[in-house]
KEMIKE-243646 format. One line per 4 residues: number of its first residue (from 1); for each residue x, y, z of C-alpha. Coordinates in steps of 0.5 Angstrom, whole numbers, plus 2048, in hexadecimal, padded with zeros to 3 digits. Layout:
NUM) X,Y,Z  ...
# end
This chain:
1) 8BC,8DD,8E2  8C0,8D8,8DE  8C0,8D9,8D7  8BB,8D6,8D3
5) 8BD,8D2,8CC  8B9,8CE,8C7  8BC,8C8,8C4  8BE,8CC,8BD
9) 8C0,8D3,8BF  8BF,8D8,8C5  8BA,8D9,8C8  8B5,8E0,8C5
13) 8B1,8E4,8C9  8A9,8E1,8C9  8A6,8E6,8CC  8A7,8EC,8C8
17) 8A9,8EA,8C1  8A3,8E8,8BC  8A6,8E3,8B6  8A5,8E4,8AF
21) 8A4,8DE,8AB  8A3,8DE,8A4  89F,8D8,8A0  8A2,8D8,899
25) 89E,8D2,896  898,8D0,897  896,8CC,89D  890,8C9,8A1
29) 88D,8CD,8A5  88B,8C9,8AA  892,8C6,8AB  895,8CE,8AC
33) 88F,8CF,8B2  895,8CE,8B7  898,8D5,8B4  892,8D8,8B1
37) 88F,8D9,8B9  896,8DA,8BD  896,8E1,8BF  89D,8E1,8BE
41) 89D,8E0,8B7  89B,8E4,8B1  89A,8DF,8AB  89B,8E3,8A4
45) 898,8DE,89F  89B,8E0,899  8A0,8DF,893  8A7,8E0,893
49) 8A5,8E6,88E  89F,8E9,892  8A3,8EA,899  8A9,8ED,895
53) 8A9,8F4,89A  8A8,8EF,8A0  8AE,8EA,89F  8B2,8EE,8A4
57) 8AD,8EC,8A9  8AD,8E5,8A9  8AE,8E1,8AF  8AC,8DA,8AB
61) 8AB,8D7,8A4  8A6,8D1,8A3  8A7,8CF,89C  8A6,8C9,898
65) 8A9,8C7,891  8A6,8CD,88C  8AB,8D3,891  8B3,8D3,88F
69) 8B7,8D5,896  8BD,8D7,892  8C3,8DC,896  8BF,8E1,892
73) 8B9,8E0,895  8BC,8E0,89C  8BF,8E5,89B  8B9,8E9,89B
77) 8B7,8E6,8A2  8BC,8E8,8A6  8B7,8E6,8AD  8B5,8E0,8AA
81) 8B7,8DB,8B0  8B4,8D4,8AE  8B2,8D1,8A7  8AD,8CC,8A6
85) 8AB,8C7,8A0  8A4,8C3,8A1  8A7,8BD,89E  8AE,8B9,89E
89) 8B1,8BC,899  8B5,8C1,899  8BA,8C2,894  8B6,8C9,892
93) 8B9,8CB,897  8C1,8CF,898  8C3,8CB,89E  8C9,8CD,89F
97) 8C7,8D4,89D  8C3,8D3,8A3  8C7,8D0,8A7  8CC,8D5,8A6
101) 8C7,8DB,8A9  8C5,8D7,8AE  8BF,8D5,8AC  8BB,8CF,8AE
105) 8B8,8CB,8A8  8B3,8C5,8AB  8AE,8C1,8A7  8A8,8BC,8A8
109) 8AB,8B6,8A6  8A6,8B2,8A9  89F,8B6,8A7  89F,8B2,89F
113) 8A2,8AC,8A1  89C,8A7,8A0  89A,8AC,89A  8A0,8AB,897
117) 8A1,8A3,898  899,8A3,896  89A,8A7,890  8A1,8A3,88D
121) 89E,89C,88F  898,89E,88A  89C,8A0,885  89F,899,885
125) 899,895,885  896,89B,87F  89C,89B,87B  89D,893,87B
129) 895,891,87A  895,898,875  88F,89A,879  890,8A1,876
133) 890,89F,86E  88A,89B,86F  886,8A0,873  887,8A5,86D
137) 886,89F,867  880,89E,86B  87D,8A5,86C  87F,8A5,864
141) 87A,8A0,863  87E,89A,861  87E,893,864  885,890,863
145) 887,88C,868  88D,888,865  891,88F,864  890,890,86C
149) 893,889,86E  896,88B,875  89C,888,879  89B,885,881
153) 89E,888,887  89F,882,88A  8A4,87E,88A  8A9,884,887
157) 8AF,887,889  8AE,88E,88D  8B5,893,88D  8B4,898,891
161) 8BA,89E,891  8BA,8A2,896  8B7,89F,89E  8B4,8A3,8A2
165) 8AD,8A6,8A4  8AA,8A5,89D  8AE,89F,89B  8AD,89B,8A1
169) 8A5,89C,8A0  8A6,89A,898  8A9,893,89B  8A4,892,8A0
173) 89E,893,899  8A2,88F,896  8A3,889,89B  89B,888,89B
177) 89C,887,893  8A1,882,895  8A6,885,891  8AF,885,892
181) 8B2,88B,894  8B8,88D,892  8BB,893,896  8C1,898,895
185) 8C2,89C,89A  8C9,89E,89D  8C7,8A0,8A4  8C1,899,8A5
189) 8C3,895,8AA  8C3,88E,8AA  8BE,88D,8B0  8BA,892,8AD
193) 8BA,88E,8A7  8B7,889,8A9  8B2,88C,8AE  8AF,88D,8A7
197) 8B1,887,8A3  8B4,88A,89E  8BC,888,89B  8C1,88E,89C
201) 8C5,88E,895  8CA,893,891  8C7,897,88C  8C9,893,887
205) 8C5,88C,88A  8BF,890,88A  8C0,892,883  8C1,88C,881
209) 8BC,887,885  8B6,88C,885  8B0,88B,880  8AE,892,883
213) 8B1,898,885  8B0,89E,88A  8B3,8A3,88C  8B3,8A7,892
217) 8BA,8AB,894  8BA,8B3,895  8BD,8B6,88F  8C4,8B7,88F
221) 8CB,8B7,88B  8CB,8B0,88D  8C4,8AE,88B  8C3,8B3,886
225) 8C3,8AF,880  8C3,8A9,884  8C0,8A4,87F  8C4,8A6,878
229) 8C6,8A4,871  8CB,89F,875  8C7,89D,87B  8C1,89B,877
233) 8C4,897,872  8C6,892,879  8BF,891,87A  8BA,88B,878
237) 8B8,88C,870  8B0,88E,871  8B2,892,878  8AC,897,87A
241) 8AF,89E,87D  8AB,8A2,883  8AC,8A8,885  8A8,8AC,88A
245) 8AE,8AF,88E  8B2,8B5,88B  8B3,8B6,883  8B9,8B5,881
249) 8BB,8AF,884  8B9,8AA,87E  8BC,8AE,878  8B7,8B0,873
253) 8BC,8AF,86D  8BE,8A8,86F  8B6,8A6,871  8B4,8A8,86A
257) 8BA,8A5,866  8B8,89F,86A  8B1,8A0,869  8B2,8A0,861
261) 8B6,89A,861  8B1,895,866  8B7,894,86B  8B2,899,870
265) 8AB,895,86F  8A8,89A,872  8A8,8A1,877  8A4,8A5,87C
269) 8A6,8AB,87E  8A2,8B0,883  8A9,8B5,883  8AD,8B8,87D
273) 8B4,8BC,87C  8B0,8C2,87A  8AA,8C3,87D  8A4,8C4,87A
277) 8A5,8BE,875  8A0,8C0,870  8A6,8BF,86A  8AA,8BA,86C
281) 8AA,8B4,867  8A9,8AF,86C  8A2,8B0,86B  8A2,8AE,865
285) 8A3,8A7,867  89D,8A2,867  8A2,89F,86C  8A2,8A5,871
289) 89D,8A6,877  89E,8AD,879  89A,8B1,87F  89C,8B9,881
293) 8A1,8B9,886  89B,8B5,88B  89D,8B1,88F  89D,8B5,895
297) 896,8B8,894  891,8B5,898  88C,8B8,89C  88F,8B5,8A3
301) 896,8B7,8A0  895,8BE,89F  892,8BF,8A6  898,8BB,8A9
305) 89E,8BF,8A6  89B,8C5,8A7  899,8C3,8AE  8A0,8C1,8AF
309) 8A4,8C7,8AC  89F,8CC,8B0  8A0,8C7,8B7  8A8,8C8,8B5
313) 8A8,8CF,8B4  8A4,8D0,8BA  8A8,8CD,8BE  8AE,8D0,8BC
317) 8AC,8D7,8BE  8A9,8D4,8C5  8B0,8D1,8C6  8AE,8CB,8C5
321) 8B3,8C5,8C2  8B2,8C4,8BB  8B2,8BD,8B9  8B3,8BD,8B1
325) 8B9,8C2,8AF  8BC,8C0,8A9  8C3,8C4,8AA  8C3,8C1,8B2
329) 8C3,8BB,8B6  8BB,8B9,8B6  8B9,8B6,8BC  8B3,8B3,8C0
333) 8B0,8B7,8C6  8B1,8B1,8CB  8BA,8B2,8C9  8B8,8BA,8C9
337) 8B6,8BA,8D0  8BD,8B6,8D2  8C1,8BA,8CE  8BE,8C1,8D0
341) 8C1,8C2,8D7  8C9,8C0,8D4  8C7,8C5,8CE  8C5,8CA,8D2
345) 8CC,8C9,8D6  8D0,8C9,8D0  8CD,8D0,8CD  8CE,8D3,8D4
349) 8D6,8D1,8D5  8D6,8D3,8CE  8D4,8D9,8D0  8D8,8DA,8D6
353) 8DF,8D8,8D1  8DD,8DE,8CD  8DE,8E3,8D1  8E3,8DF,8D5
357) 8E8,8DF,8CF  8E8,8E6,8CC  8EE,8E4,8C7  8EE,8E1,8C1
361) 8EC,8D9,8C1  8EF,8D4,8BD  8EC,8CE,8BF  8E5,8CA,8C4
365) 8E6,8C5,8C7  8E0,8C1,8CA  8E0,8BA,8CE  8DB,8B7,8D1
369) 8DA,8B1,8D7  8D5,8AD,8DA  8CE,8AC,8D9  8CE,8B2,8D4
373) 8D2,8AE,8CE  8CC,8AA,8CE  8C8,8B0,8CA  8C9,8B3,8C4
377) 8CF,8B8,8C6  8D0,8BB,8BF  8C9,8BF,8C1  8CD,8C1,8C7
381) 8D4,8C4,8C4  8D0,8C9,8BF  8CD,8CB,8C6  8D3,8CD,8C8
385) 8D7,8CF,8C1  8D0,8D3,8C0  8CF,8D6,8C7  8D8,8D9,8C7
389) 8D7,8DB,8C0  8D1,8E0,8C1  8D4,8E5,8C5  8DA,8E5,8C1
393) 8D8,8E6,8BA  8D3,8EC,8B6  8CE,8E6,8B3  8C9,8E2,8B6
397) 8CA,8DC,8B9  8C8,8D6,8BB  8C8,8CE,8BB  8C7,8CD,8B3
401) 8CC,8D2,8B0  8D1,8D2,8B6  8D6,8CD,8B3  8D6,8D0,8AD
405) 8D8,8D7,8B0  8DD,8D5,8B5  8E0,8D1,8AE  8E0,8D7,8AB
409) 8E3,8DA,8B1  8E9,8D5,8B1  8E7,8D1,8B7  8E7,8CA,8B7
413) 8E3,8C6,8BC  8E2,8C0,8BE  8DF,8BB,8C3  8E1,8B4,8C7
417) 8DE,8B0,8CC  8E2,8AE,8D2  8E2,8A9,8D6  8E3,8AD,8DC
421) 8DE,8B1,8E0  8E1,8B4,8E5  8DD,8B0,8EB  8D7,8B3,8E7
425) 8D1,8B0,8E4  8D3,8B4,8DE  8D7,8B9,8DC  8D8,8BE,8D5
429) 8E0,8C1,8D5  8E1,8C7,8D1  8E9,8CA,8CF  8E9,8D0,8CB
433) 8F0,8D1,8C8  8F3,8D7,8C5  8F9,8DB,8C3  8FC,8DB,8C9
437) 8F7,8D9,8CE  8F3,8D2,8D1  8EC,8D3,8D4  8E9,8CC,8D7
441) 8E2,8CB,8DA  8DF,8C6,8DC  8D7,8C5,8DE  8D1,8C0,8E1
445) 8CA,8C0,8E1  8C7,8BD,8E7  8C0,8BB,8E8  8BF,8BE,8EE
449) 8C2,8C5,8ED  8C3,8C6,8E6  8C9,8C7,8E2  8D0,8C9,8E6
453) 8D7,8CC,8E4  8DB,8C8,8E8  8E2,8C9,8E6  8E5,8D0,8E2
457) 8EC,8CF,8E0  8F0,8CB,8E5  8EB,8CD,8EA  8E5,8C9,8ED
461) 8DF,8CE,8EF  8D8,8CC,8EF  8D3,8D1,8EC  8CD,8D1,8E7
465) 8CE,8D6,8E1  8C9,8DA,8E1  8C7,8E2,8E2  8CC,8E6,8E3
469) 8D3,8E4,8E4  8DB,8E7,8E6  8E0,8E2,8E5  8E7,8E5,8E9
473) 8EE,8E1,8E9  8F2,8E5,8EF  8F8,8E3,8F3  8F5,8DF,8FA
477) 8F7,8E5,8FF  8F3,8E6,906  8ED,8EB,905  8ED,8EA,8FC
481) 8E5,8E8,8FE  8E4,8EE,902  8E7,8F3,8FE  8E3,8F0,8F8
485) 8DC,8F0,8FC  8DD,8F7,8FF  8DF,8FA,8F7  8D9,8F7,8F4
489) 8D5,8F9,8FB  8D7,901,8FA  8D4,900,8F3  8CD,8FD,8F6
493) 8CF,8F6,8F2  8CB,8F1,8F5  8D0,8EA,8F6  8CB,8E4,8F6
497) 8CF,8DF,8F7  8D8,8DE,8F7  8DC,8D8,8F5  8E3,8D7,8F6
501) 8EA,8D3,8F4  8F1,8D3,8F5  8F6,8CE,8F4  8FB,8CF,8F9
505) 8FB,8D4,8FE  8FE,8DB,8FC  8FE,8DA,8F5  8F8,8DB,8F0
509) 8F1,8DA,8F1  8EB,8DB,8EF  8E3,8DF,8F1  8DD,8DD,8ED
513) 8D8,8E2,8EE  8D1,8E2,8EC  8CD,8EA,8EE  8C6,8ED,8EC
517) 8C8,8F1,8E7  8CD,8F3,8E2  8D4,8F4,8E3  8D6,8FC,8E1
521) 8DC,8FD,8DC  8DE,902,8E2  8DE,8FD,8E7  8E1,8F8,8E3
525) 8E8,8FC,8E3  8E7,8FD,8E9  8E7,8F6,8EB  8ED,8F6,8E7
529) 8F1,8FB,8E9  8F1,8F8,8F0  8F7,8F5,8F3  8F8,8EE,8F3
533) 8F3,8ED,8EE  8F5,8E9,8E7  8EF,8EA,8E3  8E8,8EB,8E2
537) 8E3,8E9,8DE  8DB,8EB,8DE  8D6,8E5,8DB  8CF,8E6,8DA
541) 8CB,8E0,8D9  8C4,8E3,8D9
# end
């Protein structure tokens, strides 16, 4: 049976194992359904605190922003396998600590899109026709027009930070008001700029054209305090300042200084440094429109990240590909399918250079040819990194934590595209290197009968990796296929199919044997024991 693998890690047993998933924050029902009516899911819906004696059995964590996954938590859940945050934020999240344990963090970074983008232009048209300020005068019982006079949107410059799913939206709102819109993002391309009509421009263009500003990056080291005491003093006088992404990215300091000075006509924020908001001085600011961290809560974006997140984690426990991992290449379903029979060859070889190579390892050398450098190939040699690592160290391993592993192990890898195929459609190489040994295997996968080994070392062989296997190196004598058939026999150890190879009459060759069941220690120094055999190696691809 050829092994089965899922495009982030190995395959898990589906039809014994019942996965314990923790909903830590609450969530709609209704987008949870697709985990709360599996019978291979048991949905423990309850805060970090109440679920203390039953960390360590978590298989899944679904959070949104209020739980801190932090190394001390994980920590605590030693079978978690998979993290998911309903929402496109993760910075509550350790992601390298996860990494490093080998924990897959996914999010739904499509699930809120429109109710952000909605949100956000909202807060821009309130901010600048002080919809907010007048509501409450009103509901006061006043009557003053003059105090509530407003600024259009039309006509005005847009600055958007940050031009993704979100920022793409705002643009195509602000299009409709025919405004200008000024964009800084260091990975926007020109054609996708103009798709959406708007000018690609540095950072400081955008402070200095935008009678508007918003921002829409993840928090990070580069973007945490992004607009500061010296990037808003670049920006027009009487500049208005939105935030409906993370707090932090816009400093509260130098928004108040500005605010106080009337450089910052005036603010609207749905995200804050500290959260809940309810002391921070920016609400003192009649300037300053503020709603609790909202953006993403409407009825139809709650059911959608919930119903993303729960799809995710199903799809993982069934061996489905996931398709938003923060800490592994993401991927559409159509590129999945593509990749899948090289990722599924790639674990295999690694496998099969593991137990091939039994001394220490210095270096992974992968090569790819032909059609195969068309994809996505650094999802391929985590497959490979992942599927040699596994039966050499004590920790789980899998595609997300393999490289960080074989780092901490000394082994450099890396990977090329070749122009040559070797007379195939395609071609993965694979040398390990060691100390004082080089193993060097070469694969393919062909449509009609699936992935083959077609070269070990300097020899040619055909033969899928799979099942049970028993790799011998011998010196091509008369009678060497017979003496280890009639050896294996007198053991009841069924040969299912044998290649062989020599590069010249007389000297070394070698035998690929796959067999029905395992190979037995004892018969294994048996095999090494008789004449003329060089080495033997038993490899088990089940």
């Amino acid at each position: 049976m050829i092994r089965r693998v899922e495009f982030v890690v190995q395959a898990l047993s589906q039809t014994e194992k019942v996965f314990t998933v923790l909903v830590s924050d609450s969530m709609s029902k209704e987008g949870l359904l697709p985990l709360l009516e599996s019978d291979k899911i048991i949905c423990l819906q309850k805060t970090i605190e109440e679920a203390q004696n039953q960390l360590d059995q978590v298989d899944a964590l679904l959070i949104r922003s209020a739980t801190k996954v932090t190394t001390e938590l994980l920590d605590k859940m030693p079978n978690v396998k998979i993290i998911a945050r309903a929402g496109v934020g993760v910075d509550n999240v350790d992601i390298q600590a996860a990494t490093k344990k080998g924990i897959i963090v996914v999010n739904a970074p499509d699930g809120n899109t429109i109710s952000t983008a909605e949100h956000s232009f909202a807060m821009i048209a309130a901010l600048l026709r002080k919809i907010p300020q007048a509501n409450t005068s009103t509901k006061n019982g006043e009557w003053t027009r003059k105090k509530f006079q407003g600024t259009e949107l039309f006509g005005k410059s847009l600055g958007i930070v940050g031009f993704g799913r979100i920022g793409s939206e705002i643009a195509k709102r602000a299009k409709a008001f025919q405004m200008s819109i000024y964009v800084f993002d260091p990975f926007l391309t020109k054609e996708r700029a103009e798709k959406f009509g708007v000018t690609v421009s540095s950072l400081d263009d955008v402070l200095a054209q935008a009678d508007i500003i918003t921002v829409h990056t993840p928090l990070t080291n580069e973007t945490k305090g992004l607009l500061n005491f010296d990037t808003i003093a670049k920006t027009k006088k009487g500049v208005f300042l939105i935030n409906c992404a993370r707090g932090g990215i816009i400093d509260e300091e130098a928004l108040i200084y500005y605010l106080q000075n009337g450089h910052v006509a005036g603010a609207a924020l749905d995200v804050f440094e500290e959260e809940p908001a309810t002391n921070t001085r920016l609400l003192d600011f009649e300037q300053v429109i503020a709603t609790p961290h909202i953006a993403a809560s409407t009825i139809e974006a709650q059911l959608n990240v919930a119903s993303q997140v729960s799809e995710e984690v199903l799809n993982y426990f069934e061996g489905k590909p996931v398709l938003n991992s923060i800490n592994l290449p993401t991927i559409s379903k159509e590129v999945y399918k593509k990749i899948q029979p090289y990722y599924e060859l790639a674990k295999s070889m690694g496998s099969i250079l593991s137990q091939c190579m039994r001394t220490p390892v210095n270096e992974i050398e992968v090569n790819y040819g032909g059609e195969v450098t068309t994809l996505e190939t650094s999802i391929t040699t985590r497959s490979l990194l992942a599927g040699f690592l596994q039966p050499r160290v004590d920790a789980p391993v899998n595609d997300v934590n393999a490289s960080i592993i074989a780092k901490e192990r000394g082994i450099t890898f890396g990977e090329k595209h070749i122009n040559s195929s070797s007379g195939y459609s395609n071609v993965i190489s694979a040398s390990v290197i060691g100390e004082d040994r080089t193993f060097n295997l070469k694969g393919t996968y062909v449509k009609e009968y699936g992935p083959r080994i077609i070269r070990i070392n300097e020899f040619k062989v055909d033969f899928t990796p799979s099942g049970h296997l028993i790799y011998i190196e011998h010196i091509d004598k008369p009678g060497m296929i017979g003496l280890v058939g009639q050896l294996l026999g007198k053991h009841e150890i069924n040969i299912g199919s044998m290649q062989v190879g020599r590069k010249e009459e007389g000297g070394k060759a070698l035998m690929m044997l796959s067999i029905d069941k395992p190979l037995t220690e004892s018969v294994l120094r048996e095999l090494v024991s008789s004449e003329h055999i060089l080495y033997v190696n038993k490899i088990d691809l089940t």
